[in-house]
DSSP file (Angstrom, degrees, kcal/mol; ACC not computed):
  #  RESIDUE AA STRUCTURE BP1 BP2  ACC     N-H-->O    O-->H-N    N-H-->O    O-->H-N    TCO  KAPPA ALPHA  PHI   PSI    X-CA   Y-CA   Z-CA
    1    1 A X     >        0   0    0      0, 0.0     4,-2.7     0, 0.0     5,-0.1   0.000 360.0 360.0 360.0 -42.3    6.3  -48.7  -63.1
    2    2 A X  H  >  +     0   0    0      2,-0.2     4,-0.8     3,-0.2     0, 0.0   0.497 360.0  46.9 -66.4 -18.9    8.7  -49.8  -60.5
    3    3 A X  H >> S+     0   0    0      2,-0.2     4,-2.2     3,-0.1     3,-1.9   0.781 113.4  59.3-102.3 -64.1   10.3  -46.1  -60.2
    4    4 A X  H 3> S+     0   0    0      1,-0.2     4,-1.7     2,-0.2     5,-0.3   0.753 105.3  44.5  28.5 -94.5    6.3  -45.1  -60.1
    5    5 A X  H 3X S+     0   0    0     -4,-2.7     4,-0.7     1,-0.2    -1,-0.2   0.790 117.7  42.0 -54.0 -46.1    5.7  -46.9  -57.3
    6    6 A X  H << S+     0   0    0     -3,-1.9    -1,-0.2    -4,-0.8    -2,-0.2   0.474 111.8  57.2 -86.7 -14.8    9.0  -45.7  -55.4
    7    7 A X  H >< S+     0   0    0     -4,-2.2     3,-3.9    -3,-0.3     2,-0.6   0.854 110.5  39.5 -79.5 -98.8    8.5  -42.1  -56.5
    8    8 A X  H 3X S+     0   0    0     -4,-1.7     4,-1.8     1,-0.3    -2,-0.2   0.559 111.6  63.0 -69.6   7.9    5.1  -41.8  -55.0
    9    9 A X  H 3X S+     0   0    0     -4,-0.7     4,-1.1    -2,-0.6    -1,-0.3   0.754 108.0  41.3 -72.4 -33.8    6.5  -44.0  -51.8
   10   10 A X  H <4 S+     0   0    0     -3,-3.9    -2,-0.2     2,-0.2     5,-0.2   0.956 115.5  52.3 -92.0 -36.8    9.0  -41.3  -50.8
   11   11 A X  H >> S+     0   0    0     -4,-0.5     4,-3.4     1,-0.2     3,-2.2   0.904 110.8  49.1 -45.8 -60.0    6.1  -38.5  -51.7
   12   12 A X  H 3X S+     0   0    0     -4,-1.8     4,-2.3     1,-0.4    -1,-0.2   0.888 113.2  44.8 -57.3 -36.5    3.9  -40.5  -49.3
   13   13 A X  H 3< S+     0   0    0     -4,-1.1    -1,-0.4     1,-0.2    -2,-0.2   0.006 113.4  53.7 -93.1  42.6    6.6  -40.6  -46.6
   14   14 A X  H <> S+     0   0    0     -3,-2.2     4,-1.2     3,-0.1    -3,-0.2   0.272 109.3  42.8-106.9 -31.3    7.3  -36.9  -47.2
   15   15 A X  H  X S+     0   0    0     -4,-3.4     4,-0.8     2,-0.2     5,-0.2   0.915 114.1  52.7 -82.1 -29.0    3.9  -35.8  -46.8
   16   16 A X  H >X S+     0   0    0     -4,-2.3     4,-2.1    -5,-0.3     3,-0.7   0.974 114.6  47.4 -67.2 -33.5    3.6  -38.5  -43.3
   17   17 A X  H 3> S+     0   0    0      1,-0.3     4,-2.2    -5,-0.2    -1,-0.2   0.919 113.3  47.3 -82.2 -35.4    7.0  -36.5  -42.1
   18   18 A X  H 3< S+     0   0    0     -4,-1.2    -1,-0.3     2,-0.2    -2,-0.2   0.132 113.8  50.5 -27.0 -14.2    5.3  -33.0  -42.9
   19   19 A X  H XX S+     0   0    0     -4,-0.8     4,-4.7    -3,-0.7     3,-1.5   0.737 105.5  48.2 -23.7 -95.6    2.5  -34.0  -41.3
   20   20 A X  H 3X S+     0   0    0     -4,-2.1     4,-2.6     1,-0.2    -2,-0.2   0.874 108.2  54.4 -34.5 -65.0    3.7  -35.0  -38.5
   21   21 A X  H 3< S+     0   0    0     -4,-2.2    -1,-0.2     1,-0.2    -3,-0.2   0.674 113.2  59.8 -51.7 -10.3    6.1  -31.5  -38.1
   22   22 A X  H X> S+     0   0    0     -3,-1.5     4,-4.4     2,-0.2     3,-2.0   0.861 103.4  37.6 -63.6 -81.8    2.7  -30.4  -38.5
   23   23 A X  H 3X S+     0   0    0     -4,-4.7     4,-6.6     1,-0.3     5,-0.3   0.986 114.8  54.3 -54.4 -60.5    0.9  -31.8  -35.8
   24   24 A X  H 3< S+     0   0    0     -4,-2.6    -1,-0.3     2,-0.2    -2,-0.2   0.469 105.7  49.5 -88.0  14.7    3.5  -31.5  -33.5
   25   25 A X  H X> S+     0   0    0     -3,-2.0     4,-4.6     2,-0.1     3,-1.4   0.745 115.8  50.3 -72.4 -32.0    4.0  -27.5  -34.1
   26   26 A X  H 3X S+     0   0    0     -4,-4.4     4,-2.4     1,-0.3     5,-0.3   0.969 107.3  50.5 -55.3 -52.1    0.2  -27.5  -33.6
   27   27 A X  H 3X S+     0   0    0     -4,-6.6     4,-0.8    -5,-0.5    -1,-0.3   0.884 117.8  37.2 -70.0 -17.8    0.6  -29.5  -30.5
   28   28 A X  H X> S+     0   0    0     -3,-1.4     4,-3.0    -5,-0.3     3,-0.7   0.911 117.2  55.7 -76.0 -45.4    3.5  -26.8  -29.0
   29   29 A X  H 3X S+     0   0    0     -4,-4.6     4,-0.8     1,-0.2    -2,-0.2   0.838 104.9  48.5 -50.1 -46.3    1.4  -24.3  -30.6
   30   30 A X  H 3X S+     0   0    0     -4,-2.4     4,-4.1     2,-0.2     5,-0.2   0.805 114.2  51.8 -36.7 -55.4   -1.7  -25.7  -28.4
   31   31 A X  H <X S+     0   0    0     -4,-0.8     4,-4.3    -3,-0.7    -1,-0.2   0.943 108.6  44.8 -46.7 -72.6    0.6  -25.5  -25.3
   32   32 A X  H  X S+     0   0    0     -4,-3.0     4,-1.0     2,-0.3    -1,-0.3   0.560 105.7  58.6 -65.9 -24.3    1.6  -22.5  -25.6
   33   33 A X  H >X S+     0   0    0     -4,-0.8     4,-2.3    -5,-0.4     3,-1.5   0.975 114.0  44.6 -59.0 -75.7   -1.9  -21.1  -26.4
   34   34 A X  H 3X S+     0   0    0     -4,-4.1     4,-1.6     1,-0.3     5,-0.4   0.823 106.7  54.3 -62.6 -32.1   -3.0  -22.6  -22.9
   35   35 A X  H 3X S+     0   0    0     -4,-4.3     4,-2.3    -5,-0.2    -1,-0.3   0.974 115.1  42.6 -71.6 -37.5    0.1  -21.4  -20.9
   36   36 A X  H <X S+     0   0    0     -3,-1.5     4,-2.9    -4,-1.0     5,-0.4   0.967 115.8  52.6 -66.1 -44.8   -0.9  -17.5  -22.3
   37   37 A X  H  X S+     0   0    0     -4,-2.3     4,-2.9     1,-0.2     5,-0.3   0.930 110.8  41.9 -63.2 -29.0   -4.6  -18.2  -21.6
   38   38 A X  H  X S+     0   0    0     -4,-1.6     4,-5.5    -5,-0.3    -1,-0.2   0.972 118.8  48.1 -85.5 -39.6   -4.1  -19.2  -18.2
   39   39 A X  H  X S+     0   0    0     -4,-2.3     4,-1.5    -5,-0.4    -1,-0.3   0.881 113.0  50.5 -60.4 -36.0   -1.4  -16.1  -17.6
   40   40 A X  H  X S+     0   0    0     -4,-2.9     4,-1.0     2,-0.2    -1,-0.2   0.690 106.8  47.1 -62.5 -32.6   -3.6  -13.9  -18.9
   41   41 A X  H >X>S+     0   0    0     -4,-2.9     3,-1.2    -5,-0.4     4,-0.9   0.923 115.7  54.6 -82.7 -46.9   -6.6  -14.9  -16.8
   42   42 A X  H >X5S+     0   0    0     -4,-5.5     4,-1.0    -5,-0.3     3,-0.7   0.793 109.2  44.2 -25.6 -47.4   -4.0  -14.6  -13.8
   43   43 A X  H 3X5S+     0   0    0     -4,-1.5     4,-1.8     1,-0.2    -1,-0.2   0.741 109.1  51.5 -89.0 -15.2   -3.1  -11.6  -14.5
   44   44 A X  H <<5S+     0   0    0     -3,-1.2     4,-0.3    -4,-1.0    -1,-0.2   0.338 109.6  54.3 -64.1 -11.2   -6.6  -10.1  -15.2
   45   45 A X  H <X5S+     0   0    0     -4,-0.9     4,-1.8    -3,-0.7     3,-0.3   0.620 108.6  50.3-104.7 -33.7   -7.6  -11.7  -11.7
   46   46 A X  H  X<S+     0   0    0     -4,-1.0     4,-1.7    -5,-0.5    -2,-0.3   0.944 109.3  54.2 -83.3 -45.6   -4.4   -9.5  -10.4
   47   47 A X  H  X S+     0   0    0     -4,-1.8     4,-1.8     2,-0.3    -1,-0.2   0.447 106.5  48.5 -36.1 -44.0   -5.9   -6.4  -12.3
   48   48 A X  H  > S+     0   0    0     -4,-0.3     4,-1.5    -3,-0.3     5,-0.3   0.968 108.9  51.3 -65.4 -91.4   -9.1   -6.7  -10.6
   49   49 A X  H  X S+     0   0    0     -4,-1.8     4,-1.4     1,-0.2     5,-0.4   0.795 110.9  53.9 -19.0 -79.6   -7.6   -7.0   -6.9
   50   50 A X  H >X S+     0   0    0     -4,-1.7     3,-3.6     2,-0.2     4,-3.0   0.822 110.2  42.9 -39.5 -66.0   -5.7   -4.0   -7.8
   51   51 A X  H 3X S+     0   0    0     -4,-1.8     4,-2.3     1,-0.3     5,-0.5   0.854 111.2  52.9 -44.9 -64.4   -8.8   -1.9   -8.8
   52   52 A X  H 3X S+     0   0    0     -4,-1.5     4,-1.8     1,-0.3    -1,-0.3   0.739 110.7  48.4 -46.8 -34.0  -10.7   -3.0   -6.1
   53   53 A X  H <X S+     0   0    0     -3,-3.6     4,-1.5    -4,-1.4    -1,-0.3   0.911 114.0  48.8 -60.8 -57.2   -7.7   -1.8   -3.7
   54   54 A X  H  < S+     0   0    0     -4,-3.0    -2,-0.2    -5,-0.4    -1,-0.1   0.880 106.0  51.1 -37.2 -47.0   -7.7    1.3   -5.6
   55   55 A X  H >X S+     0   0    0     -4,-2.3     4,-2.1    -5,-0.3     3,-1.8   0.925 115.5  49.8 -80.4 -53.1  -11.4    1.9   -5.3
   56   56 A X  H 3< S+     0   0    0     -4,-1.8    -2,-0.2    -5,-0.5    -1,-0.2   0.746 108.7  47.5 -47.4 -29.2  -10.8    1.2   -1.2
   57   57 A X  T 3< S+     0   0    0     -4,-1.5    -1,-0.3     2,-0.2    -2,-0.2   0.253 112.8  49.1-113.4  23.0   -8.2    3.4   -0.7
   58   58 A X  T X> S+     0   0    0     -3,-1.8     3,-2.6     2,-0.1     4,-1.4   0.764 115.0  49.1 -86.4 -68.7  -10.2    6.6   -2.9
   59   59 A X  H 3X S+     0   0    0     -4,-2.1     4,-1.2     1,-0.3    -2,-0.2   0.795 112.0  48.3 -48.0 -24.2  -13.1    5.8   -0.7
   60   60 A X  H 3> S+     0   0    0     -5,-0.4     4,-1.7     1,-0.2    -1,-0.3   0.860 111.3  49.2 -80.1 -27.3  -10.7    6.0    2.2
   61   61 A X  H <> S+     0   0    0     -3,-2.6     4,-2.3     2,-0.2    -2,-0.2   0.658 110.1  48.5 -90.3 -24.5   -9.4    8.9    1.2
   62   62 A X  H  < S+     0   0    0     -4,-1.4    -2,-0.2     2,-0.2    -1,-0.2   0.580 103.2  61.9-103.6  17.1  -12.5   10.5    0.7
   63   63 A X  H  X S+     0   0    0     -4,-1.2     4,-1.9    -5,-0.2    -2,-0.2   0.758 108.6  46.8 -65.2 -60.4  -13.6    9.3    4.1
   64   64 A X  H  X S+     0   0    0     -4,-1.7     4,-1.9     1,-0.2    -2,-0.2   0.916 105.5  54.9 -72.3 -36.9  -10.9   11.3    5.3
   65   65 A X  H  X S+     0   0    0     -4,-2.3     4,-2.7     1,-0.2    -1,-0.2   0.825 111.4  47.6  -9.3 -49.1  -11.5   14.5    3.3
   66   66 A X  H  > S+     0   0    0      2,-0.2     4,-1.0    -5,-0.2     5,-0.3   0.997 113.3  50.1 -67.5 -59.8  -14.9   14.5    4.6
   67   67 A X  H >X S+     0   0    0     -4,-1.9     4,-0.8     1,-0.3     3,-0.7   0.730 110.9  45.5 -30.1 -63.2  -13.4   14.0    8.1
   68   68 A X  H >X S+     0   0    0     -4,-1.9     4,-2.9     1,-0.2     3,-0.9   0.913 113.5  54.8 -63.8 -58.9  -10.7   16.8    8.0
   69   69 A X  H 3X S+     0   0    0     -4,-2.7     4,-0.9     1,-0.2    -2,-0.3   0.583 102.6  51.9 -23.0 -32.7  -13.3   19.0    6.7
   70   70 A X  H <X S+     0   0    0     -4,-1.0     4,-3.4    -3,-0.7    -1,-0.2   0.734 114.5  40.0 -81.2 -41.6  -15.5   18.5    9.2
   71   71 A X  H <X S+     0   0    0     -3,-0.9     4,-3.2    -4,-0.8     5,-0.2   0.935 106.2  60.3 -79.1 -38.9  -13.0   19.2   12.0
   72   72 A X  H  X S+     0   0    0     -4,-2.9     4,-4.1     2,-0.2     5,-0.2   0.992 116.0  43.0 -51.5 -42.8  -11.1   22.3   10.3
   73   73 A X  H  X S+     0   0    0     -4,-0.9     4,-1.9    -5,-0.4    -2,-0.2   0.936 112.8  48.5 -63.1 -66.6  -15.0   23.6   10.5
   74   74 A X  H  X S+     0   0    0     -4,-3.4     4,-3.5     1,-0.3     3,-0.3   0.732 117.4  44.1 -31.8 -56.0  -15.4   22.3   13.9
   75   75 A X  H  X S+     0   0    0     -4,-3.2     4,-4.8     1,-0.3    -1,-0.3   0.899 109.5  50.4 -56.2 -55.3  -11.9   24.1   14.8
   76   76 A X  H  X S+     0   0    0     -4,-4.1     4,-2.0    -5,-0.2    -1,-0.3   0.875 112.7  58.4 -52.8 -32.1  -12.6   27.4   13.1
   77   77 A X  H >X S+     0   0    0     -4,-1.9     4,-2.3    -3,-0.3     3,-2.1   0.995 110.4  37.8 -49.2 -83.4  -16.1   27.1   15.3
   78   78 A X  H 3X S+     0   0    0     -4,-3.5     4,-5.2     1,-0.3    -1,-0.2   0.890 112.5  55.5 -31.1 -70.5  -14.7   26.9   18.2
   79   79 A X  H 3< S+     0   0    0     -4,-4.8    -1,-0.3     2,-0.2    -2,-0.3   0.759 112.8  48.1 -49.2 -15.0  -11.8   29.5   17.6
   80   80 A X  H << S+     0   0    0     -3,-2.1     3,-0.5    -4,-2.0    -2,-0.2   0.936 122.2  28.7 -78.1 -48.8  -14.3   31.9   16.6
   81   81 A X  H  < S+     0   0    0     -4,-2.3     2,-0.6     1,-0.2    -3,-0.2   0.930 121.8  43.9 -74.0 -34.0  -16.9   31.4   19.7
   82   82 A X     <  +     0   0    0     -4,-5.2     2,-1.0    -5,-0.4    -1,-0.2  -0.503  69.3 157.8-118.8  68.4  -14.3   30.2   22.9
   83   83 A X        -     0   0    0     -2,-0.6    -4,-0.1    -3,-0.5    -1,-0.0  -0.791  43.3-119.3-114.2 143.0  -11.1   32.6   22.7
   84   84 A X        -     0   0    0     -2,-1.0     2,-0.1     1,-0.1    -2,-0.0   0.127  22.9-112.6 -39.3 150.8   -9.5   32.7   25.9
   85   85 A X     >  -     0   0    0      1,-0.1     4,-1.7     4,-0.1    -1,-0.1  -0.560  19.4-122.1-109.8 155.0   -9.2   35.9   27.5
   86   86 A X  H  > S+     0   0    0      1,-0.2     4,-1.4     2,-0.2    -1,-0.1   0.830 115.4  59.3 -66.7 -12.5   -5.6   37.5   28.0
   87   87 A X  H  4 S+     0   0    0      1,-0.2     4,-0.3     2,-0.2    -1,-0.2   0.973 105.9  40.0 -56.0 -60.4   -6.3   37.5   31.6
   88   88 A X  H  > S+     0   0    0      2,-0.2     4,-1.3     3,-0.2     3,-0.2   0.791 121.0  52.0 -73.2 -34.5   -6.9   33.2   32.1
   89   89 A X  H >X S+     0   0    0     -4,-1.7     3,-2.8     2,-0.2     4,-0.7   0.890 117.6  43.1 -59.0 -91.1   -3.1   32.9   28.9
   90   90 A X  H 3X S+     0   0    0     -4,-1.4     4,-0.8     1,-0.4    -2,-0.2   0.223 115.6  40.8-102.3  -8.3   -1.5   35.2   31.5
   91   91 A X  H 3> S+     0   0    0     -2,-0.3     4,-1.7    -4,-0.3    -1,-0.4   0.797 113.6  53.9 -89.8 -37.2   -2.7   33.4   34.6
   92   92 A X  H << S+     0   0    0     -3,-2.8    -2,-0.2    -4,-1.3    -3,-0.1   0.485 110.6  53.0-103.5 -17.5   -1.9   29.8   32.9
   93   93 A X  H >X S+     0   0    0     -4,-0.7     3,-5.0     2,-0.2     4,-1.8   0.975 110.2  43.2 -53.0 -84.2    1.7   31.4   32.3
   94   94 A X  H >X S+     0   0    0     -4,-0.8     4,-1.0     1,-0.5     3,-0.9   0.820 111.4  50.4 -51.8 -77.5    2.2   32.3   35.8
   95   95 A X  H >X S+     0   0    0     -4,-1.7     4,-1.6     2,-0.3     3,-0.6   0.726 113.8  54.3 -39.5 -37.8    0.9   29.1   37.1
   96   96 A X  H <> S+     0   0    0     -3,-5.0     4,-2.4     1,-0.3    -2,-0.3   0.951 114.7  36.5 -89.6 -42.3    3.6   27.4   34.3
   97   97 A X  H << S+     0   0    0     -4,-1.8    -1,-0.3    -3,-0.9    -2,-0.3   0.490 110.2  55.4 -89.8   1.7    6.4   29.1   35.5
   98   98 A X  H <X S+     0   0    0     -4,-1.0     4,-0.7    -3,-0.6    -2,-0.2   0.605 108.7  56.5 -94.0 -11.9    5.7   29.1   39.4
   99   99 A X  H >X S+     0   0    0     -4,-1.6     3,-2.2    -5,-0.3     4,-2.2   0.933 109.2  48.4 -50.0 -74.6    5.4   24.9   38.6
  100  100 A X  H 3< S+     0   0    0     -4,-2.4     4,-0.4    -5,-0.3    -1,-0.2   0.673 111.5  44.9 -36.0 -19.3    9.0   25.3   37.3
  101  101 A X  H 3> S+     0   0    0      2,-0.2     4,-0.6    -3,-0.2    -1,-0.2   0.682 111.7  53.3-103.9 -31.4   10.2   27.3   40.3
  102  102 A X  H <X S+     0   0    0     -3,-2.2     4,-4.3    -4,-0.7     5,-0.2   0.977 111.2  47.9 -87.2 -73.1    8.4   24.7   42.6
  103  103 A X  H  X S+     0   0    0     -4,-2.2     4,-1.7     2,-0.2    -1,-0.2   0.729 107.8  55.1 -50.4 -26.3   10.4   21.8   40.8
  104  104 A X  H >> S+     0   0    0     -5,-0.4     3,-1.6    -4,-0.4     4,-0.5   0.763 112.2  45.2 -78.1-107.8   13.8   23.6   41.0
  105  105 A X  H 3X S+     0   0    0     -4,-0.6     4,-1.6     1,-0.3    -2,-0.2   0.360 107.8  50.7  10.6 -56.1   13.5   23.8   44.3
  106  106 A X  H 3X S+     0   0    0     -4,-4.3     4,-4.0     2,-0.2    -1,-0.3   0.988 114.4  45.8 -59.1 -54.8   12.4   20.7   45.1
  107  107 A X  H <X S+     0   0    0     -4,-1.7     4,-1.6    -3,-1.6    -2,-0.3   0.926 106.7  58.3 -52.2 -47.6   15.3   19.3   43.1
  108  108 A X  H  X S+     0   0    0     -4,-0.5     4,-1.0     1,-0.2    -1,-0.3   0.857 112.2  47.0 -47.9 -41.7   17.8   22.0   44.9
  109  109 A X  H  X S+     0   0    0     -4,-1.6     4,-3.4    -3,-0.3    -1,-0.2   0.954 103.6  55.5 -54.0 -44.3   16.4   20.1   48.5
  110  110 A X  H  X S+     0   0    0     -4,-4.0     4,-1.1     1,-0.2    -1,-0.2   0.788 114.0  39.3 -72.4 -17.7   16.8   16.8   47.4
  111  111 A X  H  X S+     0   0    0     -4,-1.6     4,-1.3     2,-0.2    -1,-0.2   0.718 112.8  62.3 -88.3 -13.2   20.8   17.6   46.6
  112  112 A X  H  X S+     0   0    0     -4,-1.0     4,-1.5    -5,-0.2     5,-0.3   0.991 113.9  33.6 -64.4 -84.1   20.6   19.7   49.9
  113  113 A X  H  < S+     0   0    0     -4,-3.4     4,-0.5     2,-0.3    -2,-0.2   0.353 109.3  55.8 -74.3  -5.1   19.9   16.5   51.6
  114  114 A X  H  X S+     0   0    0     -4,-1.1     4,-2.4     2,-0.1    -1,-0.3   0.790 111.4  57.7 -65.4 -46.4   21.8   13.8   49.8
  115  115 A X  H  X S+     0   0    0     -4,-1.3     4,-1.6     1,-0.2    -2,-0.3   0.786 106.4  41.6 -50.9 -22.7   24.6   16.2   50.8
  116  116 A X  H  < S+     0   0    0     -4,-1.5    -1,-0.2     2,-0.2    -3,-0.2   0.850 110.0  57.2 -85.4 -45.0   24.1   16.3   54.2
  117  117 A X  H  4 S+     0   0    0     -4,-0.5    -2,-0.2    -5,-0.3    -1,-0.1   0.958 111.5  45.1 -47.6 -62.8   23.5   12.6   54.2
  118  118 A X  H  <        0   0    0     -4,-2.4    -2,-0.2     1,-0.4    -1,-0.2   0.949 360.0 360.0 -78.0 -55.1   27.2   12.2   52.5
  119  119 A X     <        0   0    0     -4,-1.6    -1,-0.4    -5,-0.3    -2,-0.2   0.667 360.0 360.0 -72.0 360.0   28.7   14.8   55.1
């Protein structure tokens, strides 16, 4: 009766220590649940931001599409109705290179007349 009694006493403390390893995988297990849930909504929150940055910078890009379309027509408009006649390029030449001639000259004075200053 006595071994009985001391057999189902070590049974009883084997199921309390089994138990117990129990509970307290369950309680890492718990842990460890809540630490993924909370990284997982983080990162679902970071997932969101992106798209919504994504979706800002399509619409931005197809803001500019529109944009650049608009002008390449604008451009072609223009080059088709206002091109300059060779006369007003060959006048706007002239005028570019008698500036240039004007500025050498001036510069050619100014060395004229520091030189004379020095002599």
């Amino acid at each position: 009766m006595i071994e009985t009694l001391e057999a189902a006493e070590i049974e009883k403390q084997r199921h309390h220590s089994t138990r117990m390893e129990a509970l307290a995988r369950l309680a890492r297990l718990e842990v460890t649940n809540g630490e993924l849930a909370k990284s997982l909504a983080r990162e679902q929150w970071n997932l969101e931001v992106q798209v919504d940055q994504v979706a800002q910078l399509r619409e931005e890009v197809e803001l500019k599409k529109l944009a650049q379309d608009k002008y390449r027509r604008k451009l072609t408009k223009i080059q088709k109705t206002s091109a300059p006649p060779v006369d007003e390029i060959e006048s706007l030449r002239r005028f570019k290179l008698e500036e240039e001639i004007n500025d050498a000259e001036y510069t050619l004075t100014c060395d004229r007349i520091v030189s004379l200053k020095d002599k």
